[in-house]
N, CA and C atoms of all chains as a GROMACS GRO file, in nm:
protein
  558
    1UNK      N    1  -0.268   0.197   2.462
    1UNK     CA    2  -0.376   0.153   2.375
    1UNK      C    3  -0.379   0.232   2.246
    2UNK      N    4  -0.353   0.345   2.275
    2UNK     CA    5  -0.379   0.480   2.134
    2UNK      C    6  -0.233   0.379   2.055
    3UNK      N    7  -0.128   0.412   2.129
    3UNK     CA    8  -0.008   0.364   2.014
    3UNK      C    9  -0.005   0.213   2.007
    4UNK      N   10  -0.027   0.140   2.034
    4UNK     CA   11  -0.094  -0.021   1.984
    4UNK      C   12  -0.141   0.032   1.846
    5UNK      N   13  -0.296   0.108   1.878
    5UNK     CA   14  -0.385   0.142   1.764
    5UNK      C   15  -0.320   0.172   1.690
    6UNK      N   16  -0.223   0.276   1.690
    6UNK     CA   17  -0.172   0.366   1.575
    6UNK      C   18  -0.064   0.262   1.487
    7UNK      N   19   0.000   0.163   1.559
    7UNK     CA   20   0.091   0.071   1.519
    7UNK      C   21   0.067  -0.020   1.426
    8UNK      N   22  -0.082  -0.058   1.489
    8UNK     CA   23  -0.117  -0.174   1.440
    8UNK      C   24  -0.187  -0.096   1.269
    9UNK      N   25  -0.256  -0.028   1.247
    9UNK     CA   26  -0.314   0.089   1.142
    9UNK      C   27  -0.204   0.104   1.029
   10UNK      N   28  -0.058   0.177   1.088
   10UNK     CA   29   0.051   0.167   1.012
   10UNK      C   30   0.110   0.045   0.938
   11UNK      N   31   0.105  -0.053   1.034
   11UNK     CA   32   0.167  -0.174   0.972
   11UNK      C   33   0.065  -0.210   0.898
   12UNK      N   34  -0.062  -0.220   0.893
   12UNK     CA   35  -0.132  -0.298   0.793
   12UNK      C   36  -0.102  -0.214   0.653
   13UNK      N   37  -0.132  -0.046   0.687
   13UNK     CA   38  -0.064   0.029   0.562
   13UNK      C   39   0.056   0.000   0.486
   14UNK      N   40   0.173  -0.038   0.591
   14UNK     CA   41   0.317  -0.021   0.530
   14UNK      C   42   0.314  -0.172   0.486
   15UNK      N   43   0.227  -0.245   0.506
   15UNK     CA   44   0.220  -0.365   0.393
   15UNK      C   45   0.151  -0.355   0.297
   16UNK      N   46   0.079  -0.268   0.260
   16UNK     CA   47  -0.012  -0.265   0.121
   16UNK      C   48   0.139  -0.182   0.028
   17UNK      N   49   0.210  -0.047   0.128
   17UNK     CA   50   0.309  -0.009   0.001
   17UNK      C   51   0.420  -0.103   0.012
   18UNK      N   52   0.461  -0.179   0.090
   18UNK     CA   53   0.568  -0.277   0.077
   18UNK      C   54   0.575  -0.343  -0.057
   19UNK      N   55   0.438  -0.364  -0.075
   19UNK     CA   56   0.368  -0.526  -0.214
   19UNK      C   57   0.413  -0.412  -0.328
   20UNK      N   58   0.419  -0.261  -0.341
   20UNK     CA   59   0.442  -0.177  -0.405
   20UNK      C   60   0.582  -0.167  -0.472
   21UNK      N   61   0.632  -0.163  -0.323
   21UNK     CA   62   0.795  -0.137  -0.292
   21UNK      C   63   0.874  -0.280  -0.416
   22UNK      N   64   0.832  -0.357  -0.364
   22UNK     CA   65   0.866  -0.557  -0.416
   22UNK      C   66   0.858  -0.537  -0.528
   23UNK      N   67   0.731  -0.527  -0.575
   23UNK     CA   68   0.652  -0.635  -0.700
   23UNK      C   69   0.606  -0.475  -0.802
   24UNK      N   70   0.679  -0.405  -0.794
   24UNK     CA   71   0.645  -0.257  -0.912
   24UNK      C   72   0.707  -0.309  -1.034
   25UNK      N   73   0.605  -0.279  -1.102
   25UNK     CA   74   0.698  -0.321  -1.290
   25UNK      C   75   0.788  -0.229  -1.331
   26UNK      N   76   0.797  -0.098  -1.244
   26UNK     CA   77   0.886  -0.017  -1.273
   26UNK      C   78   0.978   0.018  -1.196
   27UNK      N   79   1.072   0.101  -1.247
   27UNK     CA   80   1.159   0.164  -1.174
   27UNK      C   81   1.089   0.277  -1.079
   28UNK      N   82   1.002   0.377  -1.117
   28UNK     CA   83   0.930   0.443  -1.080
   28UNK      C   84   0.801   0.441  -0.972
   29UNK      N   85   0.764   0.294  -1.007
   29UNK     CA   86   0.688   0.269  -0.923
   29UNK      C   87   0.725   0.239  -0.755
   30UNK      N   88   0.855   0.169  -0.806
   30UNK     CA   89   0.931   0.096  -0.675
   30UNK      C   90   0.994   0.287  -0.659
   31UNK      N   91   0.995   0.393  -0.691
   31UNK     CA   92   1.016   0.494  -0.614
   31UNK      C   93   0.930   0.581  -0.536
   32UNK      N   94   0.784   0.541  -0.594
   32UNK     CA   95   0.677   0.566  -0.530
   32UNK      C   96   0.638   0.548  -0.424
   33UNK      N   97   0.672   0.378  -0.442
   33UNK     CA   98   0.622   0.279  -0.334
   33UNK      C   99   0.755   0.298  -0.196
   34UNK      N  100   0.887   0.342  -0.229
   34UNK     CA  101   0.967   0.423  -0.136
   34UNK      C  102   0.924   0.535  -0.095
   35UNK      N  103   0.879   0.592  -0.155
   35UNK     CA  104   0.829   0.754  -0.087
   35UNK      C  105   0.714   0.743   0.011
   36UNK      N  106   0.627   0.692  -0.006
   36UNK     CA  107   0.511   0.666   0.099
   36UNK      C  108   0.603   0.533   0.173
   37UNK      N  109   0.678   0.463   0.146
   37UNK     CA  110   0.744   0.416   0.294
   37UNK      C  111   0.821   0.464   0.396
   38UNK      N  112   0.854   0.524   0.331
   38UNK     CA  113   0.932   0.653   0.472
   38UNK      C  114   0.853   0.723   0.510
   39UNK      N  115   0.732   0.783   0.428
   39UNK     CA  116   0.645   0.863   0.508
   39UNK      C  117   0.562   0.780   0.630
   40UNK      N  118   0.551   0.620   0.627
   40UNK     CA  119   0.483   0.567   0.699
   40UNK      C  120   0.590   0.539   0.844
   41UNK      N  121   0.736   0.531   0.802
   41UNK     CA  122   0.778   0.472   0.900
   41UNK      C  123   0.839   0.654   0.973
   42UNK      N  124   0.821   0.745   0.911
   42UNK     CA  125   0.838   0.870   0.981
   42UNK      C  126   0.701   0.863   1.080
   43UNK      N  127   0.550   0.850   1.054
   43UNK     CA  128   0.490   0.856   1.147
   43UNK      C  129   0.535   0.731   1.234
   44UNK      N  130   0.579   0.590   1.216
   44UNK     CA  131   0.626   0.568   1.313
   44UNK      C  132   0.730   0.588   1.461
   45UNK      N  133   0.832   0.632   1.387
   45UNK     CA  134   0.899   0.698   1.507
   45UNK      C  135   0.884   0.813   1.572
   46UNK      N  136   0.770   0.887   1.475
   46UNK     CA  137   0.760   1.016   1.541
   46UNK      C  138   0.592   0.939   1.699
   47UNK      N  139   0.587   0.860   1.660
   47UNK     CA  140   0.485   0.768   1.805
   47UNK      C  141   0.571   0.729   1.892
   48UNK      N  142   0.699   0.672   1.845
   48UNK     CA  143   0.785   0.571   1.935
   48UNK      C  144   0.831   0.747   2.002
   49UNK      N  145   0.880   0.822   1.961
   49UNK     CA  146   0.948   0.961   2.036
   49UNK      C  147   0.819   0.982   2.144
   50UNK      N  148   0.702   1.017   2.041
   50UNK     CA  149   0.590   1.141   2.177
   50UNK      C  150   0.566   1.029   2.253
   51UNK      N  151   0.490   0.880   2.225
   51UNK     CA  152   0.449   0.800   2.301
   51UNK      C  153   0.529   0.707   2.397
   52UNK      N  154   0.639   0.722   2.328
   52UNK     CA  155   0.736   0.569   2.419
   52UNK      C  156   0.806   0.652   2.481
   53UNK      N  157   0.813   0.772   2.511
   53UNK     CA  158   0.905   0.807   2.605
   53UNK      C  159   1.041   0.880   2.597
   54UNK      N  160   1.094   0.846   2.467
   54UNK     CA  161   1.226   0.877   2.404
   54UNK      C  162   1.220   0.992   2.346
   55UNK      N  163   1.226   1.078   2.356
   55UNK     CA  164   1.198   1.257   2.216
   55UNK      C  165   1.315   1.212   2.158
   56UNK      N  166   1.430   1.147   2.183
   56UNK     CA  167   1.555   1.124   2.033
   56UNK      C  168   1.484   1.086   1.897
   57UNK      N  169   1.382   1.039   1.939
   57UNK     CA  170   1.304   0.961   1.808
   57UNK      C  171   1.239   1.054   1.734
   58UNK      N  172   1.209   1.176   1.781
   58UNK     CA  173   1.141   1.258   1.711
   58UNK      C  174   1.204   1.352   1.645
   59UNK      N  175   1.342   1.349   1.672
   59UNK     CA  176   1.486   1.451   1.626
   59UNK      C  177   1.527   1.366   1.461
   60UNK      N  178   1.517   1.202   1.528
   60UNK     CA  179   1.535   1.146   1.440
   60UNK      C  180   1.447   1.126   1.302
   61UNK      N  181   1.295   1.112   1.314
   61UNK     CA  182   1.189   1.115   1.241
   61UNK      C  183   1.200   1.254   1.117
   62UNK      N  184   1.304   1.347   1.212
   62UNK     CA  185   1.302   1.462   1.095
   62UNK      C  186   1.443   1.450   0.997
   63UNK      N  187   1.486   1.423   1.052
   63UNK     CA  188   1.686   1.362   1.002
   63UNK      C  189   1.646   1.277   0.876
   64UNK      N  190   1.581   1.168   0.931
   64UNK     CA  191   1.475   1.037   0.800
   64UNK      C  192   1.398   1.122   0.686
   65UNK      N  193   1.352   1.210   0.747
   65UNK     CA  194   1.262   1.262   0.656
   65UNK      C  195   1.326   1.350   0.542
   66UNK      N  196   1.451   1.395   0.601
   66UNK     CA  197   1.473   1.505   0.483
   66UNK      C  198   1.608   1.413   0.402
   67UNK      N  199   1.627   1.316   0.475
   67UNK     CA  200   1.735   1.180   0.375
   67UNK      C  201   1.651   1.166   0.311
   68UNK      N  202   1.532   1.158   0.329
   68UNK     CA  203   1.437   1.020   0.216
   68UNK      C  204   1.398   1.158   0.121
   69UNK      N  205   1.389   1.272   0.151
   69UNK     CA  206   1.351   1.366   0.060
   69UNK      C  207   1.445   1.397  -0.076
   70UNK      N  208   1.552   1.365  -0.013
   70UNK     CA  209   1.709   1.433  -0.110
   70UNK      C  210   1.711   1.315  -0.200
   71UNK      N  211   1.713   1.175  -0.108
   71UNK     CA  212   1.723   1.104  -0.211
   71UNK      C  213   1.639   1.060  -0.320
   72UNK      N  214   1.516   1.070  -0.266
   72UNK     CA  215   1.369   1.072  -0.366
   72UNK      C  216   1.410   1.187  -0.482
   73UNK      N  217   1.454   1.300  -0.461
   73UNK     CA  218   1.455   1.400  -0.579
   73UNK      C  219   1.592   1.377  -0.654
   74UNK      N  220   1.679   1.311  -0.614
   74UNK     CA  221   1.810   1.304  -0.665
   74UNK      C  222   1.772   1.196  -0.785
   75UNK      N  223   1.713   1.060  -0.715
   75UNK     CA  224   1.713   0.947  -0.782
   75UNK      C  225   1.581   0.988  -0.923
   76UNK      N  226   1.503   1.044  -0.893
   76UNK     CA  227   1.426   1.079  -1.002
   76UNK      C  228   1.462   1.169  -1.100
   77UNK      N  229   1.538   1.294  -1.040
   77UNK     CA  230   1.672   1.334  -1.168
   77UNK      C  231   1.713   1.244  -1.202
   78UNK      N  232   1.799   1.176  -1.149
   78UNK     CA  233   1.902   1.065  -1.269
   78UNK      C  234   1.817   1.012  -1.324
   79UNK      N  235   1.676   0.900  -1.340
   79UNK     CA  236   1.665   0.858  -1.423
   79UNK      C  237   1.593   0.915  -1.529
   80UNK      N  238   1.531   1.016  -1.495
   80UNK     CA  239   1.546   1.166  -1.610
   80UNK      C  240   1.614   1.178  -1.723
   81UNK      N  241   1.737   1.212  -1.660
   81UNK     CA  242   1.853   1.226  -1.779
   81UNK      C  243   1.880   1.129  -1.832
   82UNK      N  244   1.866   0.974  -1.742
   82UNK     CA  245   1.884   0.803  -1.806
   82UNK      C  246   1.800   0.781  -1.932
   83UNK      N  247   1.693   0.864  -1.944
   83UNK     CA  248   1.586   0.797  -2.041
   83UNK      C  249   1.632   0.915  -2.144
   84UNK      N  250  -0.955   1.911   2.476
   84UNK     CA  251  -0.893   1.869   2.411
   84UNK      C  252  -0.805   1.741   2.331
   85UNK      N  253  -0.858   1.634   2.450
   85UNK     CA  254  -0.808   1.479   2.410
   85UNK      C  255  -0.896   1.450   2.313
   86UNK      N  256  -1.009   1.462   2.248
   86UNK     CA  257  -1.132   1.428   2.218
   86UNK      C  258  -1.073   1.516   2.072
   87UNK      N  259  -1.024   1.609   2.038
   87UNK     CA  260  -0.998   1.670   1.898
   87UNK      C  261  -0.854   1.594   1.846
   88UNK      N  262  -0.791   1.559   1.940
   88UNK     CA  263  -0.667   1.494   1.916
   88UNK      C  264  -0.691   1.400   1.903
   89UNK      N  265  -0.786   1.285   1.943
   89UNK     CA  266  -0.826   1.176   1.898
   89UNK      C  267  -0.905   1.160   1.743
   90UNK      N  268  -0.963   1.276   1.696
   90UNK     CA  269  -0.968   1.264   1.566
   90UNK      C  270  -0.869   1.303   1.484
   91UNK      N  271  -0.827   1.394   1.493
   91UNK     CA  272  -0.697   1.440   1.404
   91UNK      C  273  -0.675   1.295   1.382
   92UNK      N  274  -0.633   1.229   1.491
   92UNK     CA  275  -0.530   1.059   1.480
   92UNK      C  276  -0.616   1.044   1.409
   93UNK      N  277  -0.693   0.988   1.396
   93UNK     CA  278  -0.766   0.866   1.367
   93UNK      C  279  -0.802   0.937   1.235
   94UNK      N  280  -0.806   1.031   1.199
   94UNK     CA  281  -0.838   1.077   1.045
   94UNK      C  282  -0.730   1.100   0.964
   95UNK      N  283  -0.626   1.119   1.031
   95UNK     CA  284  -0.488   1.063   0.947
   95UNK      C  285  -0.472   0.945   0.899
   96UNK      N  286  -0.511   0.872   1.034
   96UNK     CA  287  -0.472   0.724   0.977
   96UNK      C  288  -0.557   0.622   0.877
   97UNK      N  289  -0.720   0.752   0.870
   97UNK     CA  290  -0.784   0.622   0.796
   97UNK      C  291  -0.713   0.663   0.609
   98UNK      N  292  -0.711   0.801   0.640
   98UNK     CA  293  -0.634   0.878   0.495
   98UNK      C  294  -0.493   0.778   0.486
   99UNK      N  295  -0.435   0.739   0.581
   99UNK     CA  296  -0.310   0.689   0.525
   99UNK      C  297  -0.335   0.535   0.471
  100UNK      N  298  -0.468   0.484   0.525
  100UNK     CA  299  -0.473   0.355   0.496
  100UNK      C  300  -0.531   0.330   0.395
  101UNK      N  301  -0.606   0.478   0.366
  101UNK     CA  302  -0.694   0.414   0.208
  101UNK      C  303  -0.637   0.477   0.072
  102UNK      N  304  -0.480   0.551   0.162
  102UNK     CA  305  -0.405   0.587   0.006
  102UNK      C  306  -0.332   0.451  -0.025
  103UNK      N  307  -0.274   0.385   0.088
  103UNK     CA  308  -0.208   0.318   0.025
  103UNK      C  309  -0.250   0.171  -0.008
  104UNK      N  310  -0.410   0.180   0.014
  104UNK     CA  311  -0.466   0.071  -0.073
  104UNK      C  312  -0.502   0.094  -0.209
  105UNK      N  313  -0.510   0.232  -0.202
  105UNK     CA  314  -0.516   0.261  -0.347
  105UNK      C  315  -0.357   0.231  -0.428
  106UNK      N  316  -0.230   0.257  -0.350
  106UNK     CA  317  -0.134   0.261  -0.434
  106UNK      C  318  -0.151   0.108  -0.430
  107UNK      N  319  -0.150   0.027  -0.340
  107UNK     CA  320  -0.114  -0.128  -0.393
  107UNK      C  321  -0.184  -0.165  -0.524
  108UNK      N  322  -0.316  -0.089  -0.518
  108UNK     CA  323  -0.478  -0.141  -0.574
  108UNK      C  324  -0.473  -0.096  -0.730
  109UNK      N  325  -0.443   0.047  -0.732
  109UNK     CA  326  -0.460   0.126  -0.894
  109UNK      C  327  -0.346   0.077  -0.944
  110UNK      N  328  -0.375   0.058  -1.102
  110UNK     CA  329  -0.318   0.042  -1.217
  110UNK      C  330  -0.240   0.108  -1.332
  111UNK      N  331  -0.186   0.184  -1.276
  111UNK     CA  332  -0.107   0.314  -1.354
  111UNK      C  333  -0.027   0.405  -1.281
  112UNK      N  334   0.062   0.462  -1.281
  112UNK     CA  335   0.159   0.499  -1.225
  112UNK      C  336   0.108   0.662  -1.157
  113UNK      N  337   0.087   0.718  -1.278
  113UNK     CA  338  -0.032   0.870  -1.280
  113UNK      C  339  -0.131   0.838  -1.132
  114UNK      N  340  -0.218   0.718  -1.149
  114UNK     CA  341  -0.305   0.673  -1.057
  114UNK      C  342  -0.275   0.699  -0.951
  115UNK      N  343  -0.148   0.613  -0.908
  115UNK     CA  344  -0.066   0.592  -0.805
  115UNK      C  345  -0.001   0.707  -0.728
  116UNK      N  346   0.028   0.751  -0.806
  116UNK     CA  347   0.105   0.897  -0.797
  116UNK      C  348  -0.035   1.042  -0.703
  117UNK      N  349  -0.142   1.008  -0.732
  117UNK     CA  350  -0.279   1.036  -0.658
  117UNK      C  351  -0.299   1.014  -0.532
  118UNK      N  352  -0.293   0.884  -0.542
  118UNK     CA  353  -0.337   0.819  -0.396
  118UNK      C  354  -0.191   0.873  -0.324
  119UNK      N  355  -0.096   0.875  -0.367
  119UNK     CA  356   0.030   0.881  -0.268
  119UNK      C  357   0.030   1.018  -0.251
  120UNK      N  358  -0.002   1.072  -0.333
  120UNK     CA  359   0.036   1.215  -0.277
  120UNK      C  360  -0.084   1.313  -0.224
  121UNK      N  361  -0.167   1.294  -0.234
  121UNK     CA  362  -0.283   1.298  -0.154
  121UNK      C  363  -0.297   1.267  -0.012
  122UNK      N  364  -0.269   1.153   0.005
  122UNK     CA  365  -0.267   1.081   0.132
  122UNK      C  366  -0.161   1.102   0.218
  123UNK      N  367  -0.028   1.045   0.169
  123UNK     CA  368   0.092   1.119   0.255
  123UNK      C  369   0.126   1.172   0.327
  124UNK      N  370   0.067   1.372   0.248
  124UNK     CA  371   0.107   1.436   0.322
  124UNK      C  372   0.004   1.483   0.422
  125UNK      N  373  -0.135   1.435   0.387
  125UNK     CA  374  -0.232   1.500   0.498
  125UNK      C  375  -0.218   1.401   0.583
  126UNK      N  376  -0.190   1.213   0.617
  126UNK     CA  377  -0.156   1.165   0.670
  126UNK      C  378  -0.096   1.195   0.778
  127UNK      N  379   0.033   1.228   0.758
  127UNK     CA  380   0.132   1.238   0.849
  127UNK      C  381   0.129   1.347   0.895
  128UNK      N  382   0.052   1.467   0.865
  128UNK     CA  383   0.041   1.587   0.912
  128UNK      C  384  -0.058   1.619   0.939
  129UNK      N  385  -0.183   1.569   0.956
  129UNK     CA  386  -0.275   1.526   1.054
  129UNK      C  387  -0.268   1.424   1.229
  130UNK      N  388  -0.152   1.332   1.158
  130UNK     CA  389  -0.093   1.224   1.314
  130UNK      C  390  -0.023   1.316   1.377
  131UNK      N  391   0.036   1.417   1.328
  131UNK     CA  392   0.156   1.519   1.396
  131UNK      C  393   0.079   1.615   1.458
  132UNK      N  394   0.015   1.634   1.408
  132UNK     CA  395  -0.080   1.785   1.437
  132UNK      C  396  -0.179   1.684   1.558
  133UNK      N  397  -0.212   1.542   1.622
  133UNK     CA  398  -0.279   1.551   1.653
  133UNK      C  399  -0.222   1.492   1.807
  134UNK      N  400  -0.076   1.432   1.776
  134UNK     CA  401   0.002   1.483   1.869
  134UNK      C  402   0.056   1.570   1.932
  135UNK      N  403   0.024   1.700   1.883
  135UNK     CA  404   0.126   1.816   1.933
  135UNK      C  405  -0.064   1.853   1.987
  136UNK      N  406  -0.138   1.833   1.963
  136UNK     CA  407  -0.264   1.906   2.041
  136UNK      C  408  -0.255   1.830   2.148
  137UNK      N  409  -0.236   1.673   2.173
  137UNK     CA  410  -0.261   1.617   2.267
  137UNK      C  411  -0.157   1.668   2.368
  138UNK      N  412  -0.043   1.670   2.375
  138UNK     CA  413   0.036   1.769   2.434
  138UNK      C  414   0.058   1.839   2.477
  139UNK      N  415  -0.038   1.927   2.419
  139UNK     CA  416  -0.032   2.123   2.499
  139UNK      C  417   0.054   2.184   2.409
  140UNK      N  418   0.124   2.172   2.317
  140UNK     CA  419   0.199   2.233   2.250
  140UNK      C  420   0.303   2.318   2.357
  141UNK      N  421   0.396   2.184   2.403
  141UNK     CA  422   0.511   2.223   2.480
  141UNK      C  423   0.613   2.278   2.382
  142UNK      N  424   0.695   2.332   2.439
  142UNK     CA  425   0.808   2.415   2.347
  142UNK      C  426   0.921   2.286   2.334
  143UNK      N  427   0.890   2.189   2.391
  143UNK     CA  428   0.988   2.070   2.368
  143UNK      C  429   0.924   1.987   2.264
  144UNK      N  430   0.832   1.988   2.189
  144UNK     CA  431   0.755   1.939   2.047
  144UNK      C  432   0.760   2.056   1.958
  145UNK      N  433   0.902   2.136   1.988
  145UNK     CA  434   0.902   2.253   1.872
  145UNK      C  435   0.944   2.148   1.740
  146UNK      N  436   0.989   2.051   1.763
  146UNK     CA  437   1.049   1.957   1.660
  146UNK      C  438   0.939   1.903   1.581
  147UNK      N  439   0.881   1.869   1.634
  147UNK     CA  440   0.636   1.784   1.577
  147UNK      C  441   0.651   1.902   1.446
  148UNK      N  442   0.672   2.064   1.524
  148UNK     CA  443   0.594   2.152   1.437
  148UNK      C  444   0.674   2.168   1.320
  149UNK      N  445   0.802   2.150   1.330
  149UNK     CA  446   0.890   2.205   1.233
  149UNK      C  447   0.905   2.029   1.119
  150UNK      N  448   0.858   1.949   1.162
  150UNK     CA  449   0.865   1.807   1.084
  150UNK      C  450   0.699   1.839   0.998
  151UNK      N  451   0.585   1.902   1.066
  151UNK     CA  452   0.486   1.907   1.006
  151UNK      C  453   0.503   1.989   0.879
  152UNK      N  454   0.543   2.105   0.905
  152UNK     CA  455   0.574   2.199   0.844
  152UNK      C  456   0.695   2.168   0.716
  153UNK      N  457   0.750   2.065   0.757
  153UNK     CA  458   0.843   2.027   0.588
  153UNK      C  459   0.773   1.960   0.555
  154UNK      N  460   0.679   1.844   0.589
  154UNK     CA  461   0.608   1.762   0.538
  154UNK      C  462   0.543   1.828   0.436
  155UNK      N  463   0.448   1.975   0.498
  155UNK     CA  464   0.411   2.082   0.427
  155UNK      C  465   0.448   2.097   0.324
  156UNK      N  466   0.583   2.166   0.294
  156UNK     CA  467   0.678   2.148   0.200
  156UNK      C  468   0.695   2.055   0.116
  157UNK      N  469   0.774   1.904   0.163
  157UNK     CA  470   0.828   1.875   0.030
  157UNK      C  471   0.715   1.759   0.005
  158UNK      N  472   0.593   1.701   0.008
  158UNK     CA  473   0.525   1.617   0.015
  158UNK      C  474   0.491   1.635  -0.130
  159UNK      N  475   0.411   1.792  -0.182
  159UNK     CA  476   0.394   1.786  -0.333
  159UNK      C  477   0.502   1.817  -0.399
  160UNK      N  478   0.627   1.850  -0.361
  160UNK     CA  479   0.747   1.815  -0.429
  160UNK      C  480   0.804   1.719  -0.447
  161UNK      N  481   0.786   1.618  -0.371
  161UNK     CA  482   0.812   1.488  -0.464
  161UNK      C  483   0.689   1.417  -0.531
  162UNK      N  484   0.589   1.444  -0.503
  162UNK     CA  485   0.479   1.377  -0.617
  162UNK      C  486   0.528   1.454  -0.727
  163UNK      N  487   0.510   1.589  -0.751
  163UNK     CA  488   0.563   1.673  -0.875
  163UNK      C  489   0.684   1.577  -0.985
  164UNK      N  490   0.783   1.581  -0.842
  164UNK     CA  491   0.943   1.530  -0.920
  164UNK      C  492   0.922   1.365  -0.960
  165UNK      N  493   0.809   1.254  -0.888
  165UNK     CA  494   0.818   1.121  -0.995
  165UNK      C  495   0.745   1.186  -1.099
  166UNK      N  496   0.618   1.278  -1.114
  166UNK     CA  497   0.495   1.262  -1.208
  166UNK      C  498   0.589   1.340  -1.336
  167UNK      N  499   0.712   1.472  -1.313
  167UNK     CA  500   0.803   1.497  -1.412
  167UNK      C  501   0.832   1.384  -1.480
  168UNK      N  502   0.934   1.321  -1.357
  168UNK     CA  503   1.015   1.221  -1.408
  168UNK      C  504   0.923   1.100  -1.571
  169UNK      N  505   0.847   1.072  -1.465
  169UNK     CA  506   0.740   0.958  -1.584
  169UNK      C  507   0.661   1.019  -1.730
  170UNK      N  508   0.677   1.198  -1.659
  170UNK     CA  509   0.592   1.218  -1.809
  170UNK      C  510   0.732   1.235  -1.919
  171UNK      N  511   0.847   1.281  -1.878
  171UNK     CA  512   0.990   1.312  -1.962
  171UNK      C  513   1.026   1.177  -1.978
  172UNK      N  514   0.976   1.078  -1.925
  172UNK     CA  515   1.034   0.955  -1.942
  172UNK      C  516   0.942   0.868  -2.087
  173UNK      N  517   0.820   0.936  -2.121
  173UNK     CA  518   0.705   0.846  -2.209
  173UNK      C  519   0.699   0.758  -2.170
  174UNK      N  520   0.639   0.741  -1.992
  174UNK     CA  521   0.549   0.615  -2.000
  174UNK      C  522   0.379   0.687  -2.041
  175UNK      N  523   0.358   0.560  -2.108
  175UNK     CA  524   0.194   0.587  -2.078
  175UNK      C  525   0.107   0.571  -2.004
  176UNK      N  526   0.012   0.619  -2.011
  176UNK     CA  527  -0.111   0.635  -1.907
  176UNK      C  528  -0.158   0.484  -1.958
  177UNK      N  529  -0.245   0.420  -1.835
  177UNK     CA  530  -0.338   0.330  -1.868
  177UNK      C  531  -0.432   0.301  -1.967
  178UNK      N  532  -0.450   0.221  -2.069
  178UNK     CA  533  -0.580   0.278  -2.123
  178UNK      C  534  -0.708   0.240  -2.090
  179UNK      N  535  -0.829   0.340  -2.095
  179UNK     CA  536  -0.917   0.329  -2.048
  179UNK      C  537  -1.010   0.261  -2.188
  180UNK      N  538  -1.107   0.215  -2.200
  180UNK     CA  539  -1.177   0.170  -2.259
  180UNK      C  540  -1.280   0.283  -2.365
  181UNK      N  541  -1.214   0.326  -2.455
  181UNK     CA  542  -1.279   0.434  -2.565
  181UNK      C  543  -1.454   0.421  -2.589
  182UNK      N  544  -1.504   0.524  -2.534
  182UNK     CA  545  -1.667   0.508  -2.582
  182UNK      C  546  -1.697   0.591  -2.672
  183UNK      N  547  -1.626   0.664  -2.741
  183UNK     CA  548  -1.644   0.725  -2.838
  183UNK      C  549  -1.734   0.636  -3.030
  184UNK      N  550  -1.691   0.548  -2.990
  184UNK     CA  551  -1.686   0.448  -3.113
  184UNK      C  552  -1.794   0.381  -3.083
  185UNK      N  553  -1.852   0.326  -3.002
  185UNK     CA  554  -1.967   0.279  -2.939
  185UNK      C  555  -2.086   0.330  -2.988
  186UNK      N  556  -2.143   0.425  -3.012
  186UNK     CA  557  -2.243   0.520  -3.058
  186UNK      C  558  -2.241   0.581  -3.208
   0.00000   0.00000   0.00000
């Protein structure tokens, strides 16, 4: 019931930054709207690991997290130096 | 202890749901850049923190603590690195409606 709750909470979130992710007039924005999507789908698997049973998921949730970190700071250098 | 872990959750998640109605919702990038980074990282490090209480803080959720704990870390480092990026870039801020002239 708790991870239903927590699922159902996330997904309504990770559709408000999705419309972010899509429909940004910018380049910047659509990197925004990436950064709070990995943060949403990191609390997801870190539920699917403690709650579903699997701890791989929670090894994994940190692996995601520090990809989406490198590439968030990489891609905002380059377009840095782009402009 | 189920009863403190049930808020932690649930106060993460209402923080995660009303940042990112703000990011769909606000009109400016600066704006945006608020709600996301505000929310984010107490988000997800409030849901973590309220899992590892529900738990007992087994030594097999040494992983919860050490994911909270970068969250810690790089959460205002990347709000920092877009809000660089956009101010070296000259976008502008929204404009707000001048009341100076009014009076």
């Amino acid at each position: 019931m708790l991870r239903l709750s927590v699922d159902v909470i996330v997904g309504i979130s990770l559709t408000f930054t999705l419309y972010r992710l899509f429909y940004g007039p910018d380049v910047l924005d659509r990197l925004l709207g990436y950064s709070s999507v990995t943060a949403k789908i990191v609390i997801l698997l870190a539920v699917e690991g403690v709650m579903g049973g699997r701890e791989v998921f929670v090894n994994l949730a940190l692996i995601y997290a520090i990809l989406s970190f490198l590439g968030i700071v990489v891609i905002a250098r380059y377009i840095e130096r782009e402009v | 202890m189920n009863v403190l872990s049930l808020i932690l959750i649930f106060t993460g998640l209402l923080a995660t749901l009303i940042g990112s109605y703000g990011i769909a919702k606000l009109g400016d990038i600066y704006s945006r850049l608020q709600a996301s980074g505000a929310s984010d990282t107490v988000g997800v490090i409030l849901v973590l923190l309220g899992f590892l209480v529900r738990n007992g803080f087994r030594f097999s959720d040494s992983f919860l603590a050490l994911l909270i704990l970068f969250f810690f870390v790089t959460g205002p480092i990347v709000t920092h690195s877009i809000g660089k990026t956009a101010f070296l870039s000259n976008v502008e801020p929204a404009k707000t409606p001048d009341r100076s002239e009014e009076d």
